[in-house]
C-alpha positions as CSV (number, residue, x, y, z in Angstrom):
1,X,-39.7,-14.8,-19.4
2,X,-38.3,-15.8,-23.1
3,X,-35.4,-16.3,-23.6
4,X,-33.9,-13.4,-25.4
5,X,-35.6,-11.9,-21.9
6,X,-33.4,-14.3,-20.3
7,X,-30.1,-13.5,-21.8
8,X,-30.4,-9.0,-21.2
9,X,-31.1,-10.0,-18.0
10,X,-27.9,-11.6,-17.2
11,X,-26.3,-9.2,-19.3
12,X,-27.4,-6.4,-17.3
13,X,-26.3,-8.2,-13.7
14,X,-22.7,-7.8,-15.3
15,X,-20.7,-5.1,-15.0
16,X,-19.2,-4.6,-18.1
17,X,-17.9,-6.6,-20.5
18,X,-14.5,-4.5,-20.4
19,X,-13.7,-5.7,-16.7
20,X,-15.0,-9.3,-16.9
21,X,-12.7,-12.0,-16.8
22,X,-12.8,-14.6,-19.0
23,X,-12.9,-17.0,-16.2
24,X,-15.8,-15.0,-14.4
25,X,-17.7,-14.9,-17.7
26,X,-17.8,-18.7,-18.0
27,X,-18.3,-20.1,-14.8
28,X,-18.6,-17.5,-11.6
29,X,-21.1,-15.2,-13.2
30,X,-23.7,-18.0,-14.5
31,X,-23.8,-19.6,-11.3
32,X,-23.5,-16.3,-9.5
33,X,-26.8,-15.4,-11.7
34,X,-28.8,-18.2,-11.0
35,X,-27.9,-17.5,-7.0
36,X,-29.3,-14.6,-7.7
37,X,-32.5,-15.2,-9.5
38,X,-33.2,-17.6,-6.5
39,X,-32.4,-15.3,-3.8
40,X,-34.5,-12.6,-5.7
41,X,-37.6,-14.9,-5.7
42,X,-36.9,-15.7,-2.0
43,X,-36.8,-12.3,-1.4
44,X,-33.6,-12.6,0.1
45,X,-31.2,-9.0,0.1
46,X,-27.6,-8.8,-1.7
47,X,-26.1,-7.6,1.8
48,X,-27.9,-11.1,2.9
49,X,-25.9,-13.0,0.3
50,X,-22.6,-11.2,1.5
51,X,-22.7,-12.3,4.4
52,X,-23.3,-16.0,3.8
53,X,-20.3,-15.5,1.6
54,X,-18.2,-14.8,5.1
55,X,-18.9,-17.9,6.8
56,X,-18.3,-20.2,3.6
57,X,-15.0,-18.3,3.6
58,X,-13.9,-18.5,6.7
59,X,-14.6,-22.4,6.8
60,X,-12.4,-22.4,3.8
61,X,-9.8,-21.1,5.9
62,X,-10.6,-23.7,8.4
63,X,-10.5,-26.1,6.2
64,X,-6.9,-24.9,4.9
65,X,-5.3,-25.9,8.7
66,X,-5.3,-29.9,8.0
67,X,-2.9,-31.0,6.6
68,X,-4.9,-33.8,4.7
69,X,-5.7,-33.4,0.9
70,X,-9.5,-33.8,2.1
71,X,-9.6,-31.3,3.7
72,X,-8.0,-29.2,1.3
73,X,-10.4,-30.1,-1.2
74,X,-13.3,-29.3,0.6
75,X,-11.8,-26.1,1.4
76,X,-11.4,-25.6,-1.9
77,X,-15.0,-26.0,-2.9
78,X,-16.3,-23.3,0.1
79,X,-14.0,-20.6,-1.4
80,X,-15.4,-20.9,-4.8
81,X,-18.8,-21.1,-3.4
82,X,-17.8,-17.8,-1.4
83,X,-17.0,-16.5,-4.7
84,X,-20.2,-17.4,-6.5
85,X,-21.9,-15.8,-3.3
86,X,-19.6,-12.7,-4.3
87,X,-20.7,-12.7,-7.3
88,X,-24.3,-13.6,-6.5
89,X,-24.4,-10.2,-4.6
90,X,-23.5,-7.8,-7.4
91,X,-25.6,-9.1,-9.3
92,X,-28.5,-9.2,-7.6
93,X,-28.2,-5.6,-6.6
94,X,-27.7,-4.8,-10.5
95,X,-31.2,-6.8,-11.6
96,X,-32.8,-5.2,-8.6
97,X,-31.3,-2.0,-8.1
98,X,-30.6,-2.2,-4.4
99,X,-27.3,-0.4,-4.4
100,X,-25.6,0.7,-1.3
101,X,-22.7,2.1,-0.4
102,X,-22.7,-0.4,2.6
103,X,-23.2,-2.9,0.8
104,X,-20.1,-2.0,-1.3
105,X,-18.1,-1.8,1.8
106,X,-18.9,-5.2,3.3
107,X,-18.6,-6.3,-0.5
108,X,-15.2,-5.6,0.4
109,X,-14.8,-6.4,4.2
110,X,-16.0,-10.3,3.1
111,X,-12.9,-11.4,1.0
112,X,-10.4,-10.0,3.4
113,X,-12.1,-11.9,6.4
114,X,-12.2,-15.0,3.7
115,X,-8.1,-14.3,3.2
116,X,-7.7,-13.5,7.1
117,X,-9.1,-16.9,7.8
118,X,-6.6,-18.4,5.0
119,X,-4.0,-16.7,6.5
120,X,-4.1,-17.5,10.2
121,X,-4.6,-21.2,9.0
122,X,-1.5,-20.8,7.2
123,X,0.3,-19.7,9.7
124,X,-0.5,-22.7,12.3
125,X,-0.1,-25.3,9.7
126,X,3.4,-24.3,9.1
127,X,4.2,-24.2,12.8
128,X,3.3,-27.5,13.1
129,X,3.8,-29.0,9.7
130,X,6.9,-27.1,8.8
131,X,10.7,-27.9,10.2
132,X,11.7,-24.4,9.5
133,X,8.8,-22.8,10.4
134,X,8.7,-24.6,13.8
135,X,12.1,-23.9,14.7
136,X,11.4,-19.7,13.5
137,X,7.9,-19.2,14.3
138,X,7.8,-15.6,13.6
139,X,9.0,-15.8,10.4
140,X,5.6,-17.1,9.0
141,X,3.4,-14.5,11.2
142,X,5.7,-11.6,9.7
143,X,5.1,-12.8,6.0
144,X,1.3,-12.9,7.0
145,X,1.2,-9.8,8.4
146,X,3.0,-8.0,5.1
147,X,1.6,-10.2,2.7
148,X,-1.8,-9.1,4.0
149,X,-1.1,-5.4,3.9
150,X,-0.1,-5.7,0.3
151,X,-3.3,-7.9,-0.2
152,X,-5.8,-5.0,0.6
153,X,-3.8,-2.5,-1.4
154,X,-3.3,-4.4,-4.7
155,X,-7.2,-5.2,-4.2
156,X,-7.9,-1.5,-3.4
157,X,-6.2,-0.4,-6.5
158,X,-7.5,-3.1,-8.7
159,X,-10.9,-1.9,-7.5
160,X,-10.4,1.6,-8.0
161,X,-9.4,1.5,-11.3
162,X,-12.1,-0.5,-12.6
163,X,-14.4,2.0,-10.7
164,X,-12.9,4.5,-13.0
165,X,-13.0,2.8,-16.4
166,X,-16.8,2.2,-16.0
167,X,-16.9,6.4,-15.2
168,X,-15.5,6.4,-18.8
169,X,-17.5,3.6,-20.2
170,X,-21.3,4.3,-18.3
171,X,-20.8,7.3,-16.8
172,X,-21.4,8.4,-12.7
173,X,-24.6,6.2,-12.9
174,X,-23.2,3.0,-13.9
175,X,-19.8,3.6,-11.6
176,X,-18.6,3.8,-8.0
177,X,-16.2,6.0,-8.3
178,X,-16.0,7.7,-4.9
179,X,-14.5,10.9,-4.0
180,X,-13.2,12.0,-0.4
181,X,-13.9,15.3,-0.2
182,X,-17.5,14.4,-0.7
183,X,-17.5,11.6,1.7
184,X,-15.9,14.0,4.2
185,X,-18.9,16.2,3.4
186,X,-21.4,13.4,4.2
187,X,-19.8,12.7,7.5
188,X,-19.8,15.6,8.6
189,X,-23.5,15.9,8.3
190,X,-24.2,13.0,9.9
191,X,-24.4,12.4,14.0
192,X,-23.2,9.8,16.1
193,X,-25.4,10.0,18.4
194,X,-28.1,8.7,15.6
195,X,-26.3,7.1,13.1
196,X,-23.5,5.9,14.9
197,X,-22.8,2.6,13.0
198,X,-23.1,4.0,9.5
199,X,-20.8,7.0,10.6
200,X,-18.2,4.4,11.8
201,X,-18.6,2.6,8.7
202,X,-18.0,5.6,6.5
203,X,-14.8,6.8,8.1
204,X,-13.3,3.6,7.8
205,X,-14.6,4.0,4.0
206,X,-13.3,7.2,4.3
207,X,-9.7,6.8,4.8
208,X,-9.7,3.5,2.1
209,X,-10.6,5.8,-0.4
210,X,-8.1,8.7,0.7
211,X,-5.5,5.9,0.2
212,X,-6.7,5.2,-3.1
213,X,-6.5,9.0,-4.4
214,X,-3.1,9.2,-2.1
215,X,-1.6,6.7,-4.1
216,X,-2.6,7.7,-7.9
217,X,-2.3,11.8,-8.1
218,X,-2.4,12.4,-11.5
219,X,-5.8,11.0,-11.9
220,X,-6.8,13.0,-9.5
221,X,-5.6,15.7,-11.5
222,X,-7.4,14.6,-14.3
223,X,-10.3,14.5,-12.3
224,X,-9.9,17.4,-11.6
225,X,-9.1,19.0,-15.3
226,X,-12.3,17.1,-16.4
227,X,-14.7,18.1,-13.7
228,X,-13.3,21.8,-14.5
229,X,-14.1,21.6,-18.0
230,X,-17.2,19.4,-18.4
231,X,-18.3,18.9,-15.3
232,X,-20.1,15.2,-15.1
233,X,-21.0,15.5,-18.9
234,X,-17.6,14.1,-20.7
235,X,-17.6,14.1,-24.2
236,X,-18.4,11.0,-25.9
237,X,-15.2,11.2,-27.8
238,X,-12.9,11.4,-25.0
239,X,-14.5,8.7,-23.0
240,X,-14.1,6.3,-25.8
241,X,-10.5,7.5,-26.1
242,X,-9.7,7.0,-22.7
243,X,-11.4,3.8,-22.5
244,X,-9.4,2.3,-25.6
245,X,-6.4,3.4,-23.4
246,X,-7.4,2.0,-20.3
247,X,-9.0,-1.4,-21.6
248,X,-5.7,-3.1,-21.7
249,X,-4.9,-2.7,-17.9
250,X,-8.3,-4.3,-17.1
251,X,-6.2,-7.4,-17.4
252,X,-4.5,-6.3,-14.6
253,X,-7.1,-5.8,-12.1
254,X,-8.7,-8.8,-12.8
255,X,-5.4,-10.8,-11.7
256,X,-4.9,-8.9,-8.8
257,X,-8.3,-9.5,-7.5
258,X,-9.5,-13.5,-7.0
259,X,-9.1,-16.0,-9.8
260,X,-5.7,-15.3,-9.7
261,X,-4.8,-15.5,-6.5
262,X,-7.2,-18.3,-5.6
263,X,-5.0,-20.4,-8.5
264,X,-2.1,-19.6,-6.9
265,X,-3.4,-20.5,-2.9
266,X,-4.9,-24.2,-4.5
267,X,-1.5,-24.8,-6.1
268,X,0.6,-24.1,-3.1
269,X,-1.7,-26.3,-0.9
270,X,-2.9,-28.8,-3.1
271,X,0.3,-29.8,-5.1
272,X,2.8,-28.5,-3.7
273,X,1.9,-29.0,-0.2
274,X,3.8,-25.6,0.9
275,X,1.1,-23.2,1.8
276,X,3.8,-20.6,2.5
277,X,4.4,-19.9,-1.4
278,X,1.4,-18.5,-1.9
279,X,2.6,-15.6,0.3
280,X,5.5,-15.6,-1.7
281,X,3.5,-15.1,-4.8
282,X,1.7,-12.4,-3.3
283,X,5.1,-10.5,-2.1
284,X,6.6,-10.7,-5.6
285,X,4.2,-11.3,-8.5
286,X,1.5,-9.8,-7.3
287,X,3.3,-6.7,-5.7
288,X,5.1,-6.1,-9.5
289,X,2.0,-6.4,-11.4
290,X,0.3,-3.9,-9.2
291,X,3.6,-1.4,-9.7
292,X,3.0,-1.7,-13.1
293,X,-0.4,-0.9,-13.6
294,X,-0.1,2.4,-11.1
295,X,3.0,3.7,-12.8
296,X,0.7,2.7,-16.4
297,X,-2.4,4.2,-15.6
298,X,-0.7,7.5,-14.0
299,X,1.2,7.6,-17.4
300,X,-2.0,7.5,-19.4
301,X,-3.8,10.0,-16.8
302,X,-0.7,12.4,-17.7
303,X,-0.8,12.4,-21.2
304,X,-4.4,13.3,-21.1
305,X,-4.1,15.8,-19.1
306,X,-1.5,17.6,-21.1
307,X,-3.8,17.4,-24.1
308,X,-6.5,19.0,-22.7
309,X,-4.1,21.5,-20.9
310,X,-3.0,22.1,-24.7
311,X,-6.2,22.6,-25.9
312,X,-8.5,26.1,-25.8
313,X,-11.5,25.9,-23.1
């Protein structure tokens, strides 16, 4: 393979170039490429490299209990290796087309077992390590427990909105932008006597996405207004339009998903030595940034729908 064949390659295992991080672009997604390229000569399956991605990020975790800079460090080395796995797996489903929607959901399932992990580890290191913590031990589990529920929805909505930039950008083929009323339509087909996994599976994917669409309603109504009007053939010129609008929250998603947050956890352990502020980051930093970009995004979705209210069919 030359090189120029080299270089589409990897171009191709990325998403877009509107939703990659900087970060992602120099370091996680070259060594996420060459995972891939091995485990595609291996034969080895992106679901396969998901899972791997679980265990290095749940010894992370592990590794996040001791107090002892060590192990800290070495914790810090599994979770980016976790992440290259992450990004290993996307990738190799783009160069070999072996899309799923099950893969998509463990895709997802794996970094909040990675940050489960973190967060029990946490927890029991600051019960033992921490005066305060040690004289209120449920103070730490509550923080856990909320910090973790904002966790999955700032990551839901990070995720959902990229999803529906690359509808603008690549259209329905190169998105996966899910709707509920047609996953409802899929479960309903299916039986759980035969397919009782996958239809477990997809009601839990079920009700994540409801709480995406709950949670944003006038894209949904622009969904809506467009699917009415064009159907799944947007006009070129509005898609560009509301790309250039949308571009500059991409930012946003990319900081509420991993670098971000990772940067935050390795501070808080590594030089401050107070695990607990990274759950403090997550309350407040996090949870404003992610206010932000809904109330930004529902703006944009409302001024476009007015315009093409305005307009004649």
């Amino acid at each position: 393979m030359s090189n120029k064949d080299k270089n589409e390659e990897y171009q191709l295992s990325l998403k877009s170039m509107d939703t990659e991080e900087w970060w992602d672009l120099h370091f996680y997604r070259p060594i996420g490429y060459w995972w891939a390229k091995m485990a595609r000569k291996a034969g080895i399956r992106p679901n396969a490299i998901t899972i791997a991605s679980i265990f290095l990020g749940i010894g992370s975790g592990v590794c996040f209990y001791f107090d002892n800079i060590w192990w800290n460090l070495l914790g810090v080395l599994l979770l980016v290796w976790a992440d290259s796995y992450d990004s290993a797996d996307g990738q190799l489903a783009r160069m070999t087309g072996r899309y799923s929607r099950i893969g998509r959901i463990l895709d997802g399932v794996s970094g909040d077992l990675w940050f489960a992990a973190i967060y029990i580890a946490i927890c029991l290191r600051e019960n033992v390590t921490s005066d305060f913590f040690m004289a209120h031990h449920w103070v730490i589990w509550v923080m856990a427990v909320v910090t973790g529920i904002c966790h999955g929805v700032q990551a839901a909505m990070a995720d959902y909105y990229r999803q529906f930039h690359l509808y603008f950008v690549k259209g329905p083929e190169g998105s996966e932008l899910e709707n509920a009323d047609s996953l409802m339509q899929k479960y309903r087909t299916m039986s759980w006597r035969r397919q009782p996994w996958a239809k477990l599976v997809l009601l839990f994917y079920i009700n994540y996405t409801v709480g995406q669409e709950s949670r944003t309603p006038k894209m949904q109504k622009l969904r809506r207004v467009l699917h009415a009007r064009y159907g799944n053939n947007i006009p070129v010129e509005f898609r560009e339009r509301f790309r250039k609008a949308s571009l500059p929250l991409m930012k946003y998603t990319n900081i509420l998903s991993f670098n971000t947050r990772s940067l935050a956890l390795f501070v808080s352990i590594l030089i401050f030595r107070m695990p607990w502020l990274y759950f403090a980051f997550e309350l407040t930093v996090l949870n404003i940034l992610m206010v932000y970009m809904v109330v930004k995004h529902e703006n944009i979705c409302h001024a476009f729908i007015k315009e093409l209210e305005n307009q004649k069919p």
